[in-house]
N, C-alpha and C positions, 0 to 999 in steps of 0.2 A: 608696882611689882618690880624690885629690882631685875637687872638683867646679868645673868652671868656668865661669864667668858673664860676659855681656858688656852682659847686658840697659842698666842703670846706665850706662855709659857711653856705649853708644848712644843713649839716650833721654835723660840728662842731663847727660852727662859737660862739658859747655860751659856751662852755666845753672846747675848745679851740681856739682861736682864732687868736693866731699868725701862726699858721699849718695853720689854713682855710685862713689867707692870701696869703701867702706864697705860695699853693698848685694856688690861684685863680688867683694872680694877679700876682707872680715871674714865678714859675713856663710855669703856661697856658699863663697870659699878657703877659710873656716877652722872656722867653726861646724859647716857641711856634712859640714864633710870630715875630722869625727873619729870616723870607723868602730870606732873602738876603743872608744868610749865609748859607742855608740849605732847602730845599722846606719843605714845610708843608706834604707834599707827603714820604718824604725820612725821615721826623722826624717817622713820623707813622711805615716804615720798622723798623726804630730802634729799636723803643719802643717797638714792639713786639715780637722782635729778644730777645730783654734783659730781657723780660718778661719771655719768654717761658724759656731763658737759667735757671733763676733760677724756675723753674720749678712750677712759677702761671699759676693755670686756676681758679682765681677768678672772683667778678663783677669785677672788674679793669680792666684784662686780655680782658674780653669782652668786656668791652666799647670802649681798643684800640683796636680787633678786628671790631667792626664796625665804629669806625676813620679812623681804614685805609680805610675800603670800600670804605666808603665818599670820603674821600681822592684818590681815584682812582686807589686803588690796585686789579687788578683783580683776580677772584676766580685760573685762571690758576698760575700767579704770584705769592699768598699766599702759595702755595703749594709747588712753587717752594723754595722760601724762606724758608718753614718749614721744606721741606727737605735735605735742603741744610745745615740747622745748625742742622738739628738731628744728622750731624757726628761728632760735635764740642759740644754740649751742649747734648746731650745724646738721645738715639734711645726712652723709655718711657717716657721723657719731650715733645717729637716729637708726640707719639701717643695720650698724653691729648689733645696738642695744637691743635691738625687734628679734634680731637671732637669736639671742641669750633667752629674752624673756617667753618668747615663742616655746622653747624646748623648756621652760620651767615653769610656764603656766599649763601647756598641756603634754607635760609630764604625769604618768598614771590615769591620764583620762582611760575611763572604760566604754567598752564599744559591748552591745550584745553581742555581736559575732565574738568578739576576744573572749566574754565571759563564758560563752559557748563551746567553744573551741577548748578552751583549758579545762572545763568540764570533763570533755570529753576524752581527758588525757589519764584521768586518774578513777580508780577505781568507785572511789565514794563519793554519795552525791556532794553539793556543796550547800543545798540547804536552804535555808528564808536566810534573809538580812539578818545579823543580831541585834536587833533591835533593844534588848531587856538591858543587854551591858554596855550599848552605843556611848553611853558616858564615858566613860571607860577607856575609849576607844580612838584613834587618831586617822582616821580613813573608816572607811564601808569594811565591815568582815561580816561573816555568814556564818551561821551556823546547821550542822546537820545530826543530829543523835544516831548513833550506833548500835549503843547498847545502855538501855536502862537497869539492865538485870546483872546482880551480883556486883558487879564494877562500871560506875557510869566511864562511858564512850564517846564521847563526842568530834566530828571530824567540824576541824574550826579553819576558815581559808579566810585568808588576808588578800584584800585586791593592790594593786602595787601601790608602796608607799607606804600602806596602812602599818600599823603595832597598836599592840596596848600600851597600857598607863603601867608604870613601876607598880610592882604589885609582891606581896608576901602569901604565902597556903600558912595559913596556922592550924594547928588542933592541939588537944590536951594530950592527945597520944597518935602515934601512928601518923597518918596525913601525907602531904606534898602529894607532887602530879608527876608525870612521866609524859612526855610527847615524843609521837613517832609519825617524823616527817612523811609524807605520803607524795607531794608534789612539788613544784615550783620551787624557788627559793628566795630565804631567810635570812633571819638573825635571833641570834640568843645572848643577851648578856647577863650578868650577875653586876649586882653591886660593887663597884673597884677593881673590878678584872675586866680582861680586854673582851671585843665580841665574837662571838662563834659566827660562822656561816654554817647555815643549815639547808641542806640538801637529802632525796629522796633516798630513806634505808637510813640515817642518822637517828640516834635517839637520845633524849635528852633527862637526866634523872633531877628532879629538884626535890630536895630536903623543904622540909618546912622550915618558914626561920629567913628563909634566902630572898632578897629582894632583889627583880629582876624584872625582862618584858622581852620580848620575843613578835615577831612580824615579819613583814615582807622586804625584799629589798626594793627599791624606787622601780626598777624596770620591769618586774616577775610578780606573777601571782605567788600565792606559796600557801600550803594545808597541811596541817600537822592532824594528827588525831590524839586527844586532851583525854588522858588515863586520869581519872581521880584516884589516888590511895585512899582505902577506908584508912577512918579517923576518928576519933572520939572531938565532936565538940568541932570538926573540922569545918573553916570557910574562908575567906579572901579579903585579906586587909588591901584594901585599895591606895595607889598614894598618885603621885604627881605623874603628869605627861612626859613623855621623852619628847624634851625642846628639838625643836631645829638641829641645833647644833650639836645634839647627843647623835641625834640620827645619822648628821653628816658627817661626823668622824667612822658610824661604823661600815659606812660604805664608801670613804675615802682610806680607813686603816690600810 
């Protein structure tokens, strides 16, 4: 699975522009992205092993702190590896990097009281697990139906962190969905345009056609209520996960 990277050109692609190569397309296109020789899993140990030794806890440090997550490094495992080279790379390199990885491993952990509590802030219930579209899906969301008659209704709540997978409404006629934020807060993007923050009283009109994904931001719950427009022939092309690093630009924008 190649890996791809935009950071570099966004940040310097003007001021510099052989680094913003180099950084996007050698480095992440190609060093990343030889799974064959090294899993994408075991790149991420590295890189944060060599990070910590020389003693970053920059944005950098953190962004491959939450690569590795992605990448399947559990919160037990992180710990063990940081404590394993604080004998070799130094005992205060070790207690920066524990702060970092601390707030990025149990960043969006959910608490019943928390799940409770934000319940209790919004009018509609928040429903079972969604279980049916979990594929789908990047974190735990819930679903609760409103209304099945005349126009489906559904109140859909993301726990923090969570979004869907880029996704299109098709139909032969008519179609797309409408969302009206009800709680907590968001994001909404489209295909090549920048991201919306969504907050309670916002509403969101998608055409059919439009590839987009929409969720939580990392700190907040967030519940939209999912209007289907009737549609001839109308359902849900599915497509790829919002990476990491889609996610972290739209809550660094």
């Amino acid at each position: 699975m190649a890996v791809k990277q935009t950071a570099g050109r966004e940040a310097l692609g003007t001021f510099a522009p052989k680094f913003a190569e180099l950084n996007d397309d050698v480095l992440f296109g190609e060093v990343w992205s030889r799974e064959d020789k090294l899993s994408i899993r075991d790149r991420s140990l590295v890189t944060v092993t060599a990070l910590m030794a020389q003693g970053l806890t920059d944005s950098s440090f953190k962004y491959h702190l939450e690569t590795a997550k992605k990448n399947g490094i559990t919160k037990t495992e992180i710990a063990e590896i940081l404590t394993h080279a604080a004998f070799y790379a130094g005992w205060p390199k070790a207690w920066a990097a524990f702060r970092m990885a601390k707030e990025v491993w149990t960043a969006g952990e959910v608490t019943a009281s928390a799940k409770e509590e934000y319940a209790d802030s919004m009018i509609f219930p928040i429903g079972e697990p969604n279980d049916s579209f979990a594929e789908y899906f990047t974190g735990q969301s819930y679903l609760a139906p409103v209304s099945a008659d005349q126009v489906g209704i559904f109140n859909v709540t993301f726990e923090p962190g969570c979004r869907n997978n880029w996704h299109i409404h098709r139909a032969d006629k008519g179609g797309g969905q409408i969302l009206i934020c009800v709680a907590g807060r968001g994001y909404y993007q489209e295909w090549g345009r920048e991201v919306r923050d969504l907050l309670p009283g916002d509403v969101v009109n998608i055409p059919t056609g439009v590839k987009h994904w929409h969720g939580a931001a990392p700190g907040s719950w967030f519940s939209h209520l999912a209007v289907e427009v009737p549609g001839e022939n109308a359902g849900n092309e599915w497509c790829e996960p919002v990476d990491a690093e889609q996610y972290r630009q739209a809550f660094e924008k």
